[in-house]
C-alpha positions, -999 to +999 in steps of 0.1 A: -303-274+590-311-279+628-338-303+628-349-291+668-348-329+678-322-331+701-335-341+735-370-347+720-380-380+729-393-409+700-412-436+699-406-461+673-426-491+661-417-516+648-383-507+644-356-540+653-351-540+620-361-529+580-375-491+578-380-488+614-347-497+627-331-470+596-355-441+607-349-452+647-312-446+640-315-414+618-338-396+650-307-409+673-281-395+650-304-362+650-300-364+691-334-378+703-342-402+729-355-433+713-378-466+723-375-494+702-399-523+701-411-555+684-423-587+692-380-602+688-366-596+723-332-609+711-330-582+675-345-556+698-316-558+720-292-561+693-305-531+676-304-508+705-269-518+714-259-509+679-281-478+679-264-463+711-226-475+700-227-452+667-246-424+678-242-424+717-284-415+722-304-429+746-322-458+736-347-480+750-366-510+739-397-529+753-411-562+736-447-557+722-472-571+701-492-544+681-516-562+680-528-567+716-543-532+727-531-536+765-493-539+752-499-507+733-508-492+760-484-503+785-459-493+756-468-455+757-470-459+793-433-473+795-417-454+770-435-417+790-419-433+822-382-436+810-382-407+785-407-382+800-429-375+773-435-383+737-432-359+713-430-379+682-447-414+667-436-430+639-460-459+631-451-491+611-456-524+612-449-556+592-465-566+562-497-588+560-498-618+538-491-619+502-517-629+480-552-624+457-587-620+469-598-659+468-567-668+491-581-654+521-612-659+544-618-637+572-595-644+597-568-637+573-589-600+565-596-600+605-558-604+615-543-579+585-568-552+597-558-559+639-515-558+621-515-528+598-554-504+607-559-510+641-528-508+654-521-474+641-553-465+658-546-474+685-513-462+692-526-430+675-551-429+710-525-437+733-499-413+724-523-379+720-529-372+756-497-366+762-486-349+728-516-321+739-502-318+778-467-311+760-481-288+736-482-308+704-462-335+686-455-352+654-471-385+640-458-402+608-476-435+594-456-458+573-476-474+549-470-485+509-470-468+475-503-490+473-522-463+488-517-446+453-515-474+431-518-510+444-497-536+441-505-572+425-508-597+447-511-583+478-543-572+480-547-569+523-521-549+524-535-527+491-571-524+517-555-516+546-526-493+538-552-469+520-574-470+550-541-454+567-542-426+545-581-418+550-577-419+584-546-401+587-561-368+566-595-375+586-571-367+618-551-339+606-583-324+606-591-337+645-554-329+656-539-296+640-558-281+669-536-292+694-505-287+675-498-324+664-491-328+627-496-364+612-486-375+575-482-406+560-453-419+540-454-445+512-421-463+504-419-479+467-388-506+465-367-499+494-336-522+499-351-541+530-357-578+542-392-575+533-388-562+493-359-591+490-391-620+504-414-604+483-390-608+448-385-640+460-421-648+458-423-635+421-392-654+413-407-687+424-441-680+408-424-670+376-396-696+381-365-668+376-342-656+401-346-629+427-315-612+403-340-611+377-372-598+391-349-570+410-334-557+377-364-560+360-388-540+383-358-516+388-357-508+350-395-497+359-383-468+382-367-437+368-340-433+388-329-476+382-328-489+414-341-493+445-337-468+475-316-469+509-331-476+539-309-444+551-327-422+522-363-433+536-353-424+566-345-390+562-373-378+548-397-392+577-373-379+601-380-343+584-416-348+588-410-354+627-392-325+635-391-291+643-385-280+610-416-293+599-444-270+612-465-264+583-467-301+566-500-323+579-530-344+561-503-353+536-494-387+519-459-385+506-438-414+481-407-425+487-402-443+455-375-431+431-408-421+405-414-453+406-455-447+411-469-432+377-505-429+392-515-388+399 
């Protein structure tokens, strides 16, 4: 299946490494121009090297912190300068602190709303003025299975990442108008950096090995083990493309059946 992304130019947050870094290469392999960025210079460069030695794209990085509004902007307004235009945005961004509801005061609510809400929204604001001058465009959110069923211990990211979904379905509403279509995406245990800190965590609270917690949770999904990077990828990759043009105000798992919850 021809995808209709070659040439189409992508921006990708958070993306030096883990789920962004897999879905920026899978868009490049597909033919689209790509900007990386995080706040790691150094893994932002080596990512985009390795990006454009296996699939020959062009790719671009710029450093930015997501959660500083003015480097948002002057993101979109980089990444429209070297590419053209934008015709996709995949949101993401790194995980706020694990823990219950008596470890945190509100700095620790403040800063995990700033990281995983209002970042979306505001890259969300910066991008759509130029998706509607081209036409339309394609948004995809990466958030957590959490949004369907939350996770122990890590309940900022359990608030947040459901406040993603509402507002995503609130702007398919706002959006489908103009031609832009914008879903979310919930991955369950993906093989990433992040997943491997987080068994670590149970291990120590539950003094096993990282081994143990990993073959215990992957007994939990159906089909007994965790995903690829590469297979997450795909499907939001789908959901960005030309093939998609009927898909929007959706929340979709990524979790092997993991996620029992209706």
């Amino acid at each position: 299946m021809d995808l209709g992304l070659k040439g189409k130019n992508v921006l990708v947050l958070a993306s030096s490494k883990g789920l962004g870094k897999a879905c920026a290469l899978q868009f490049a392999k597909e033919g689209a121009n790509v900007m990386l960025t995080s706040r790691d210079a150094e893994q932002l460069s080596k990512t985009a090297e390795e990006i454009k030695s296996e699939t020959g794209s062009v790719v671009h990085f710029k450093v930015c912190d997501i959660t500083q509004r003015n480097e948002i902007d002057e993101l979109v307004a980089e990444t429209v300068d070297k590419l053209g235009s934008i015709d996709v945005l995949l949101n993401n961004a790194g995980g706020p602190p694990a823990g219950t509801f008596n470890d945190f005061e509100d700095e620790h609510w403040q800063g995990a709303f700033e990281l995983t809400l209002l970042s979306l929204i505001r890259s969300v604001r910066a991008v759509t003025p130029n998706m509607r001058k081209n036409g339309g465009g394609r948004i995809v959110n990466i958030a957590s299975s959490s949004f369907k069923q939350p996770i122990d211990g890590l309940i900022l990211s359990n608030t947040f990442r459901t406040a993603i979904n509402g507002l995503s379905k609130s702007l398919s509403q706002e959006l489908g108008k103009d031609g832009i279509l914008i879903n979310t995406i919930g991955p369950g245990r993906i093989g990433t950096d992040r997943v491997g800190e987080l068994d670590q965590m149970v291990a120590e609270k539950k003094g096993v090995s990282a081994e143990e917690v990993k073959a215990a949770l992957e007994s939990s999904i159906p089909l007994g083990r965790y995903g690829e990077p590469e297979e997450f990828a795909k499907m939001v990759v789908f959901l960005c493309s030309g093939a998609n043009t009927y898909i929007t105000g959706q929340s979709l798992l990524i979790d092997g059946g993991m996620v029992k919850a209706l």
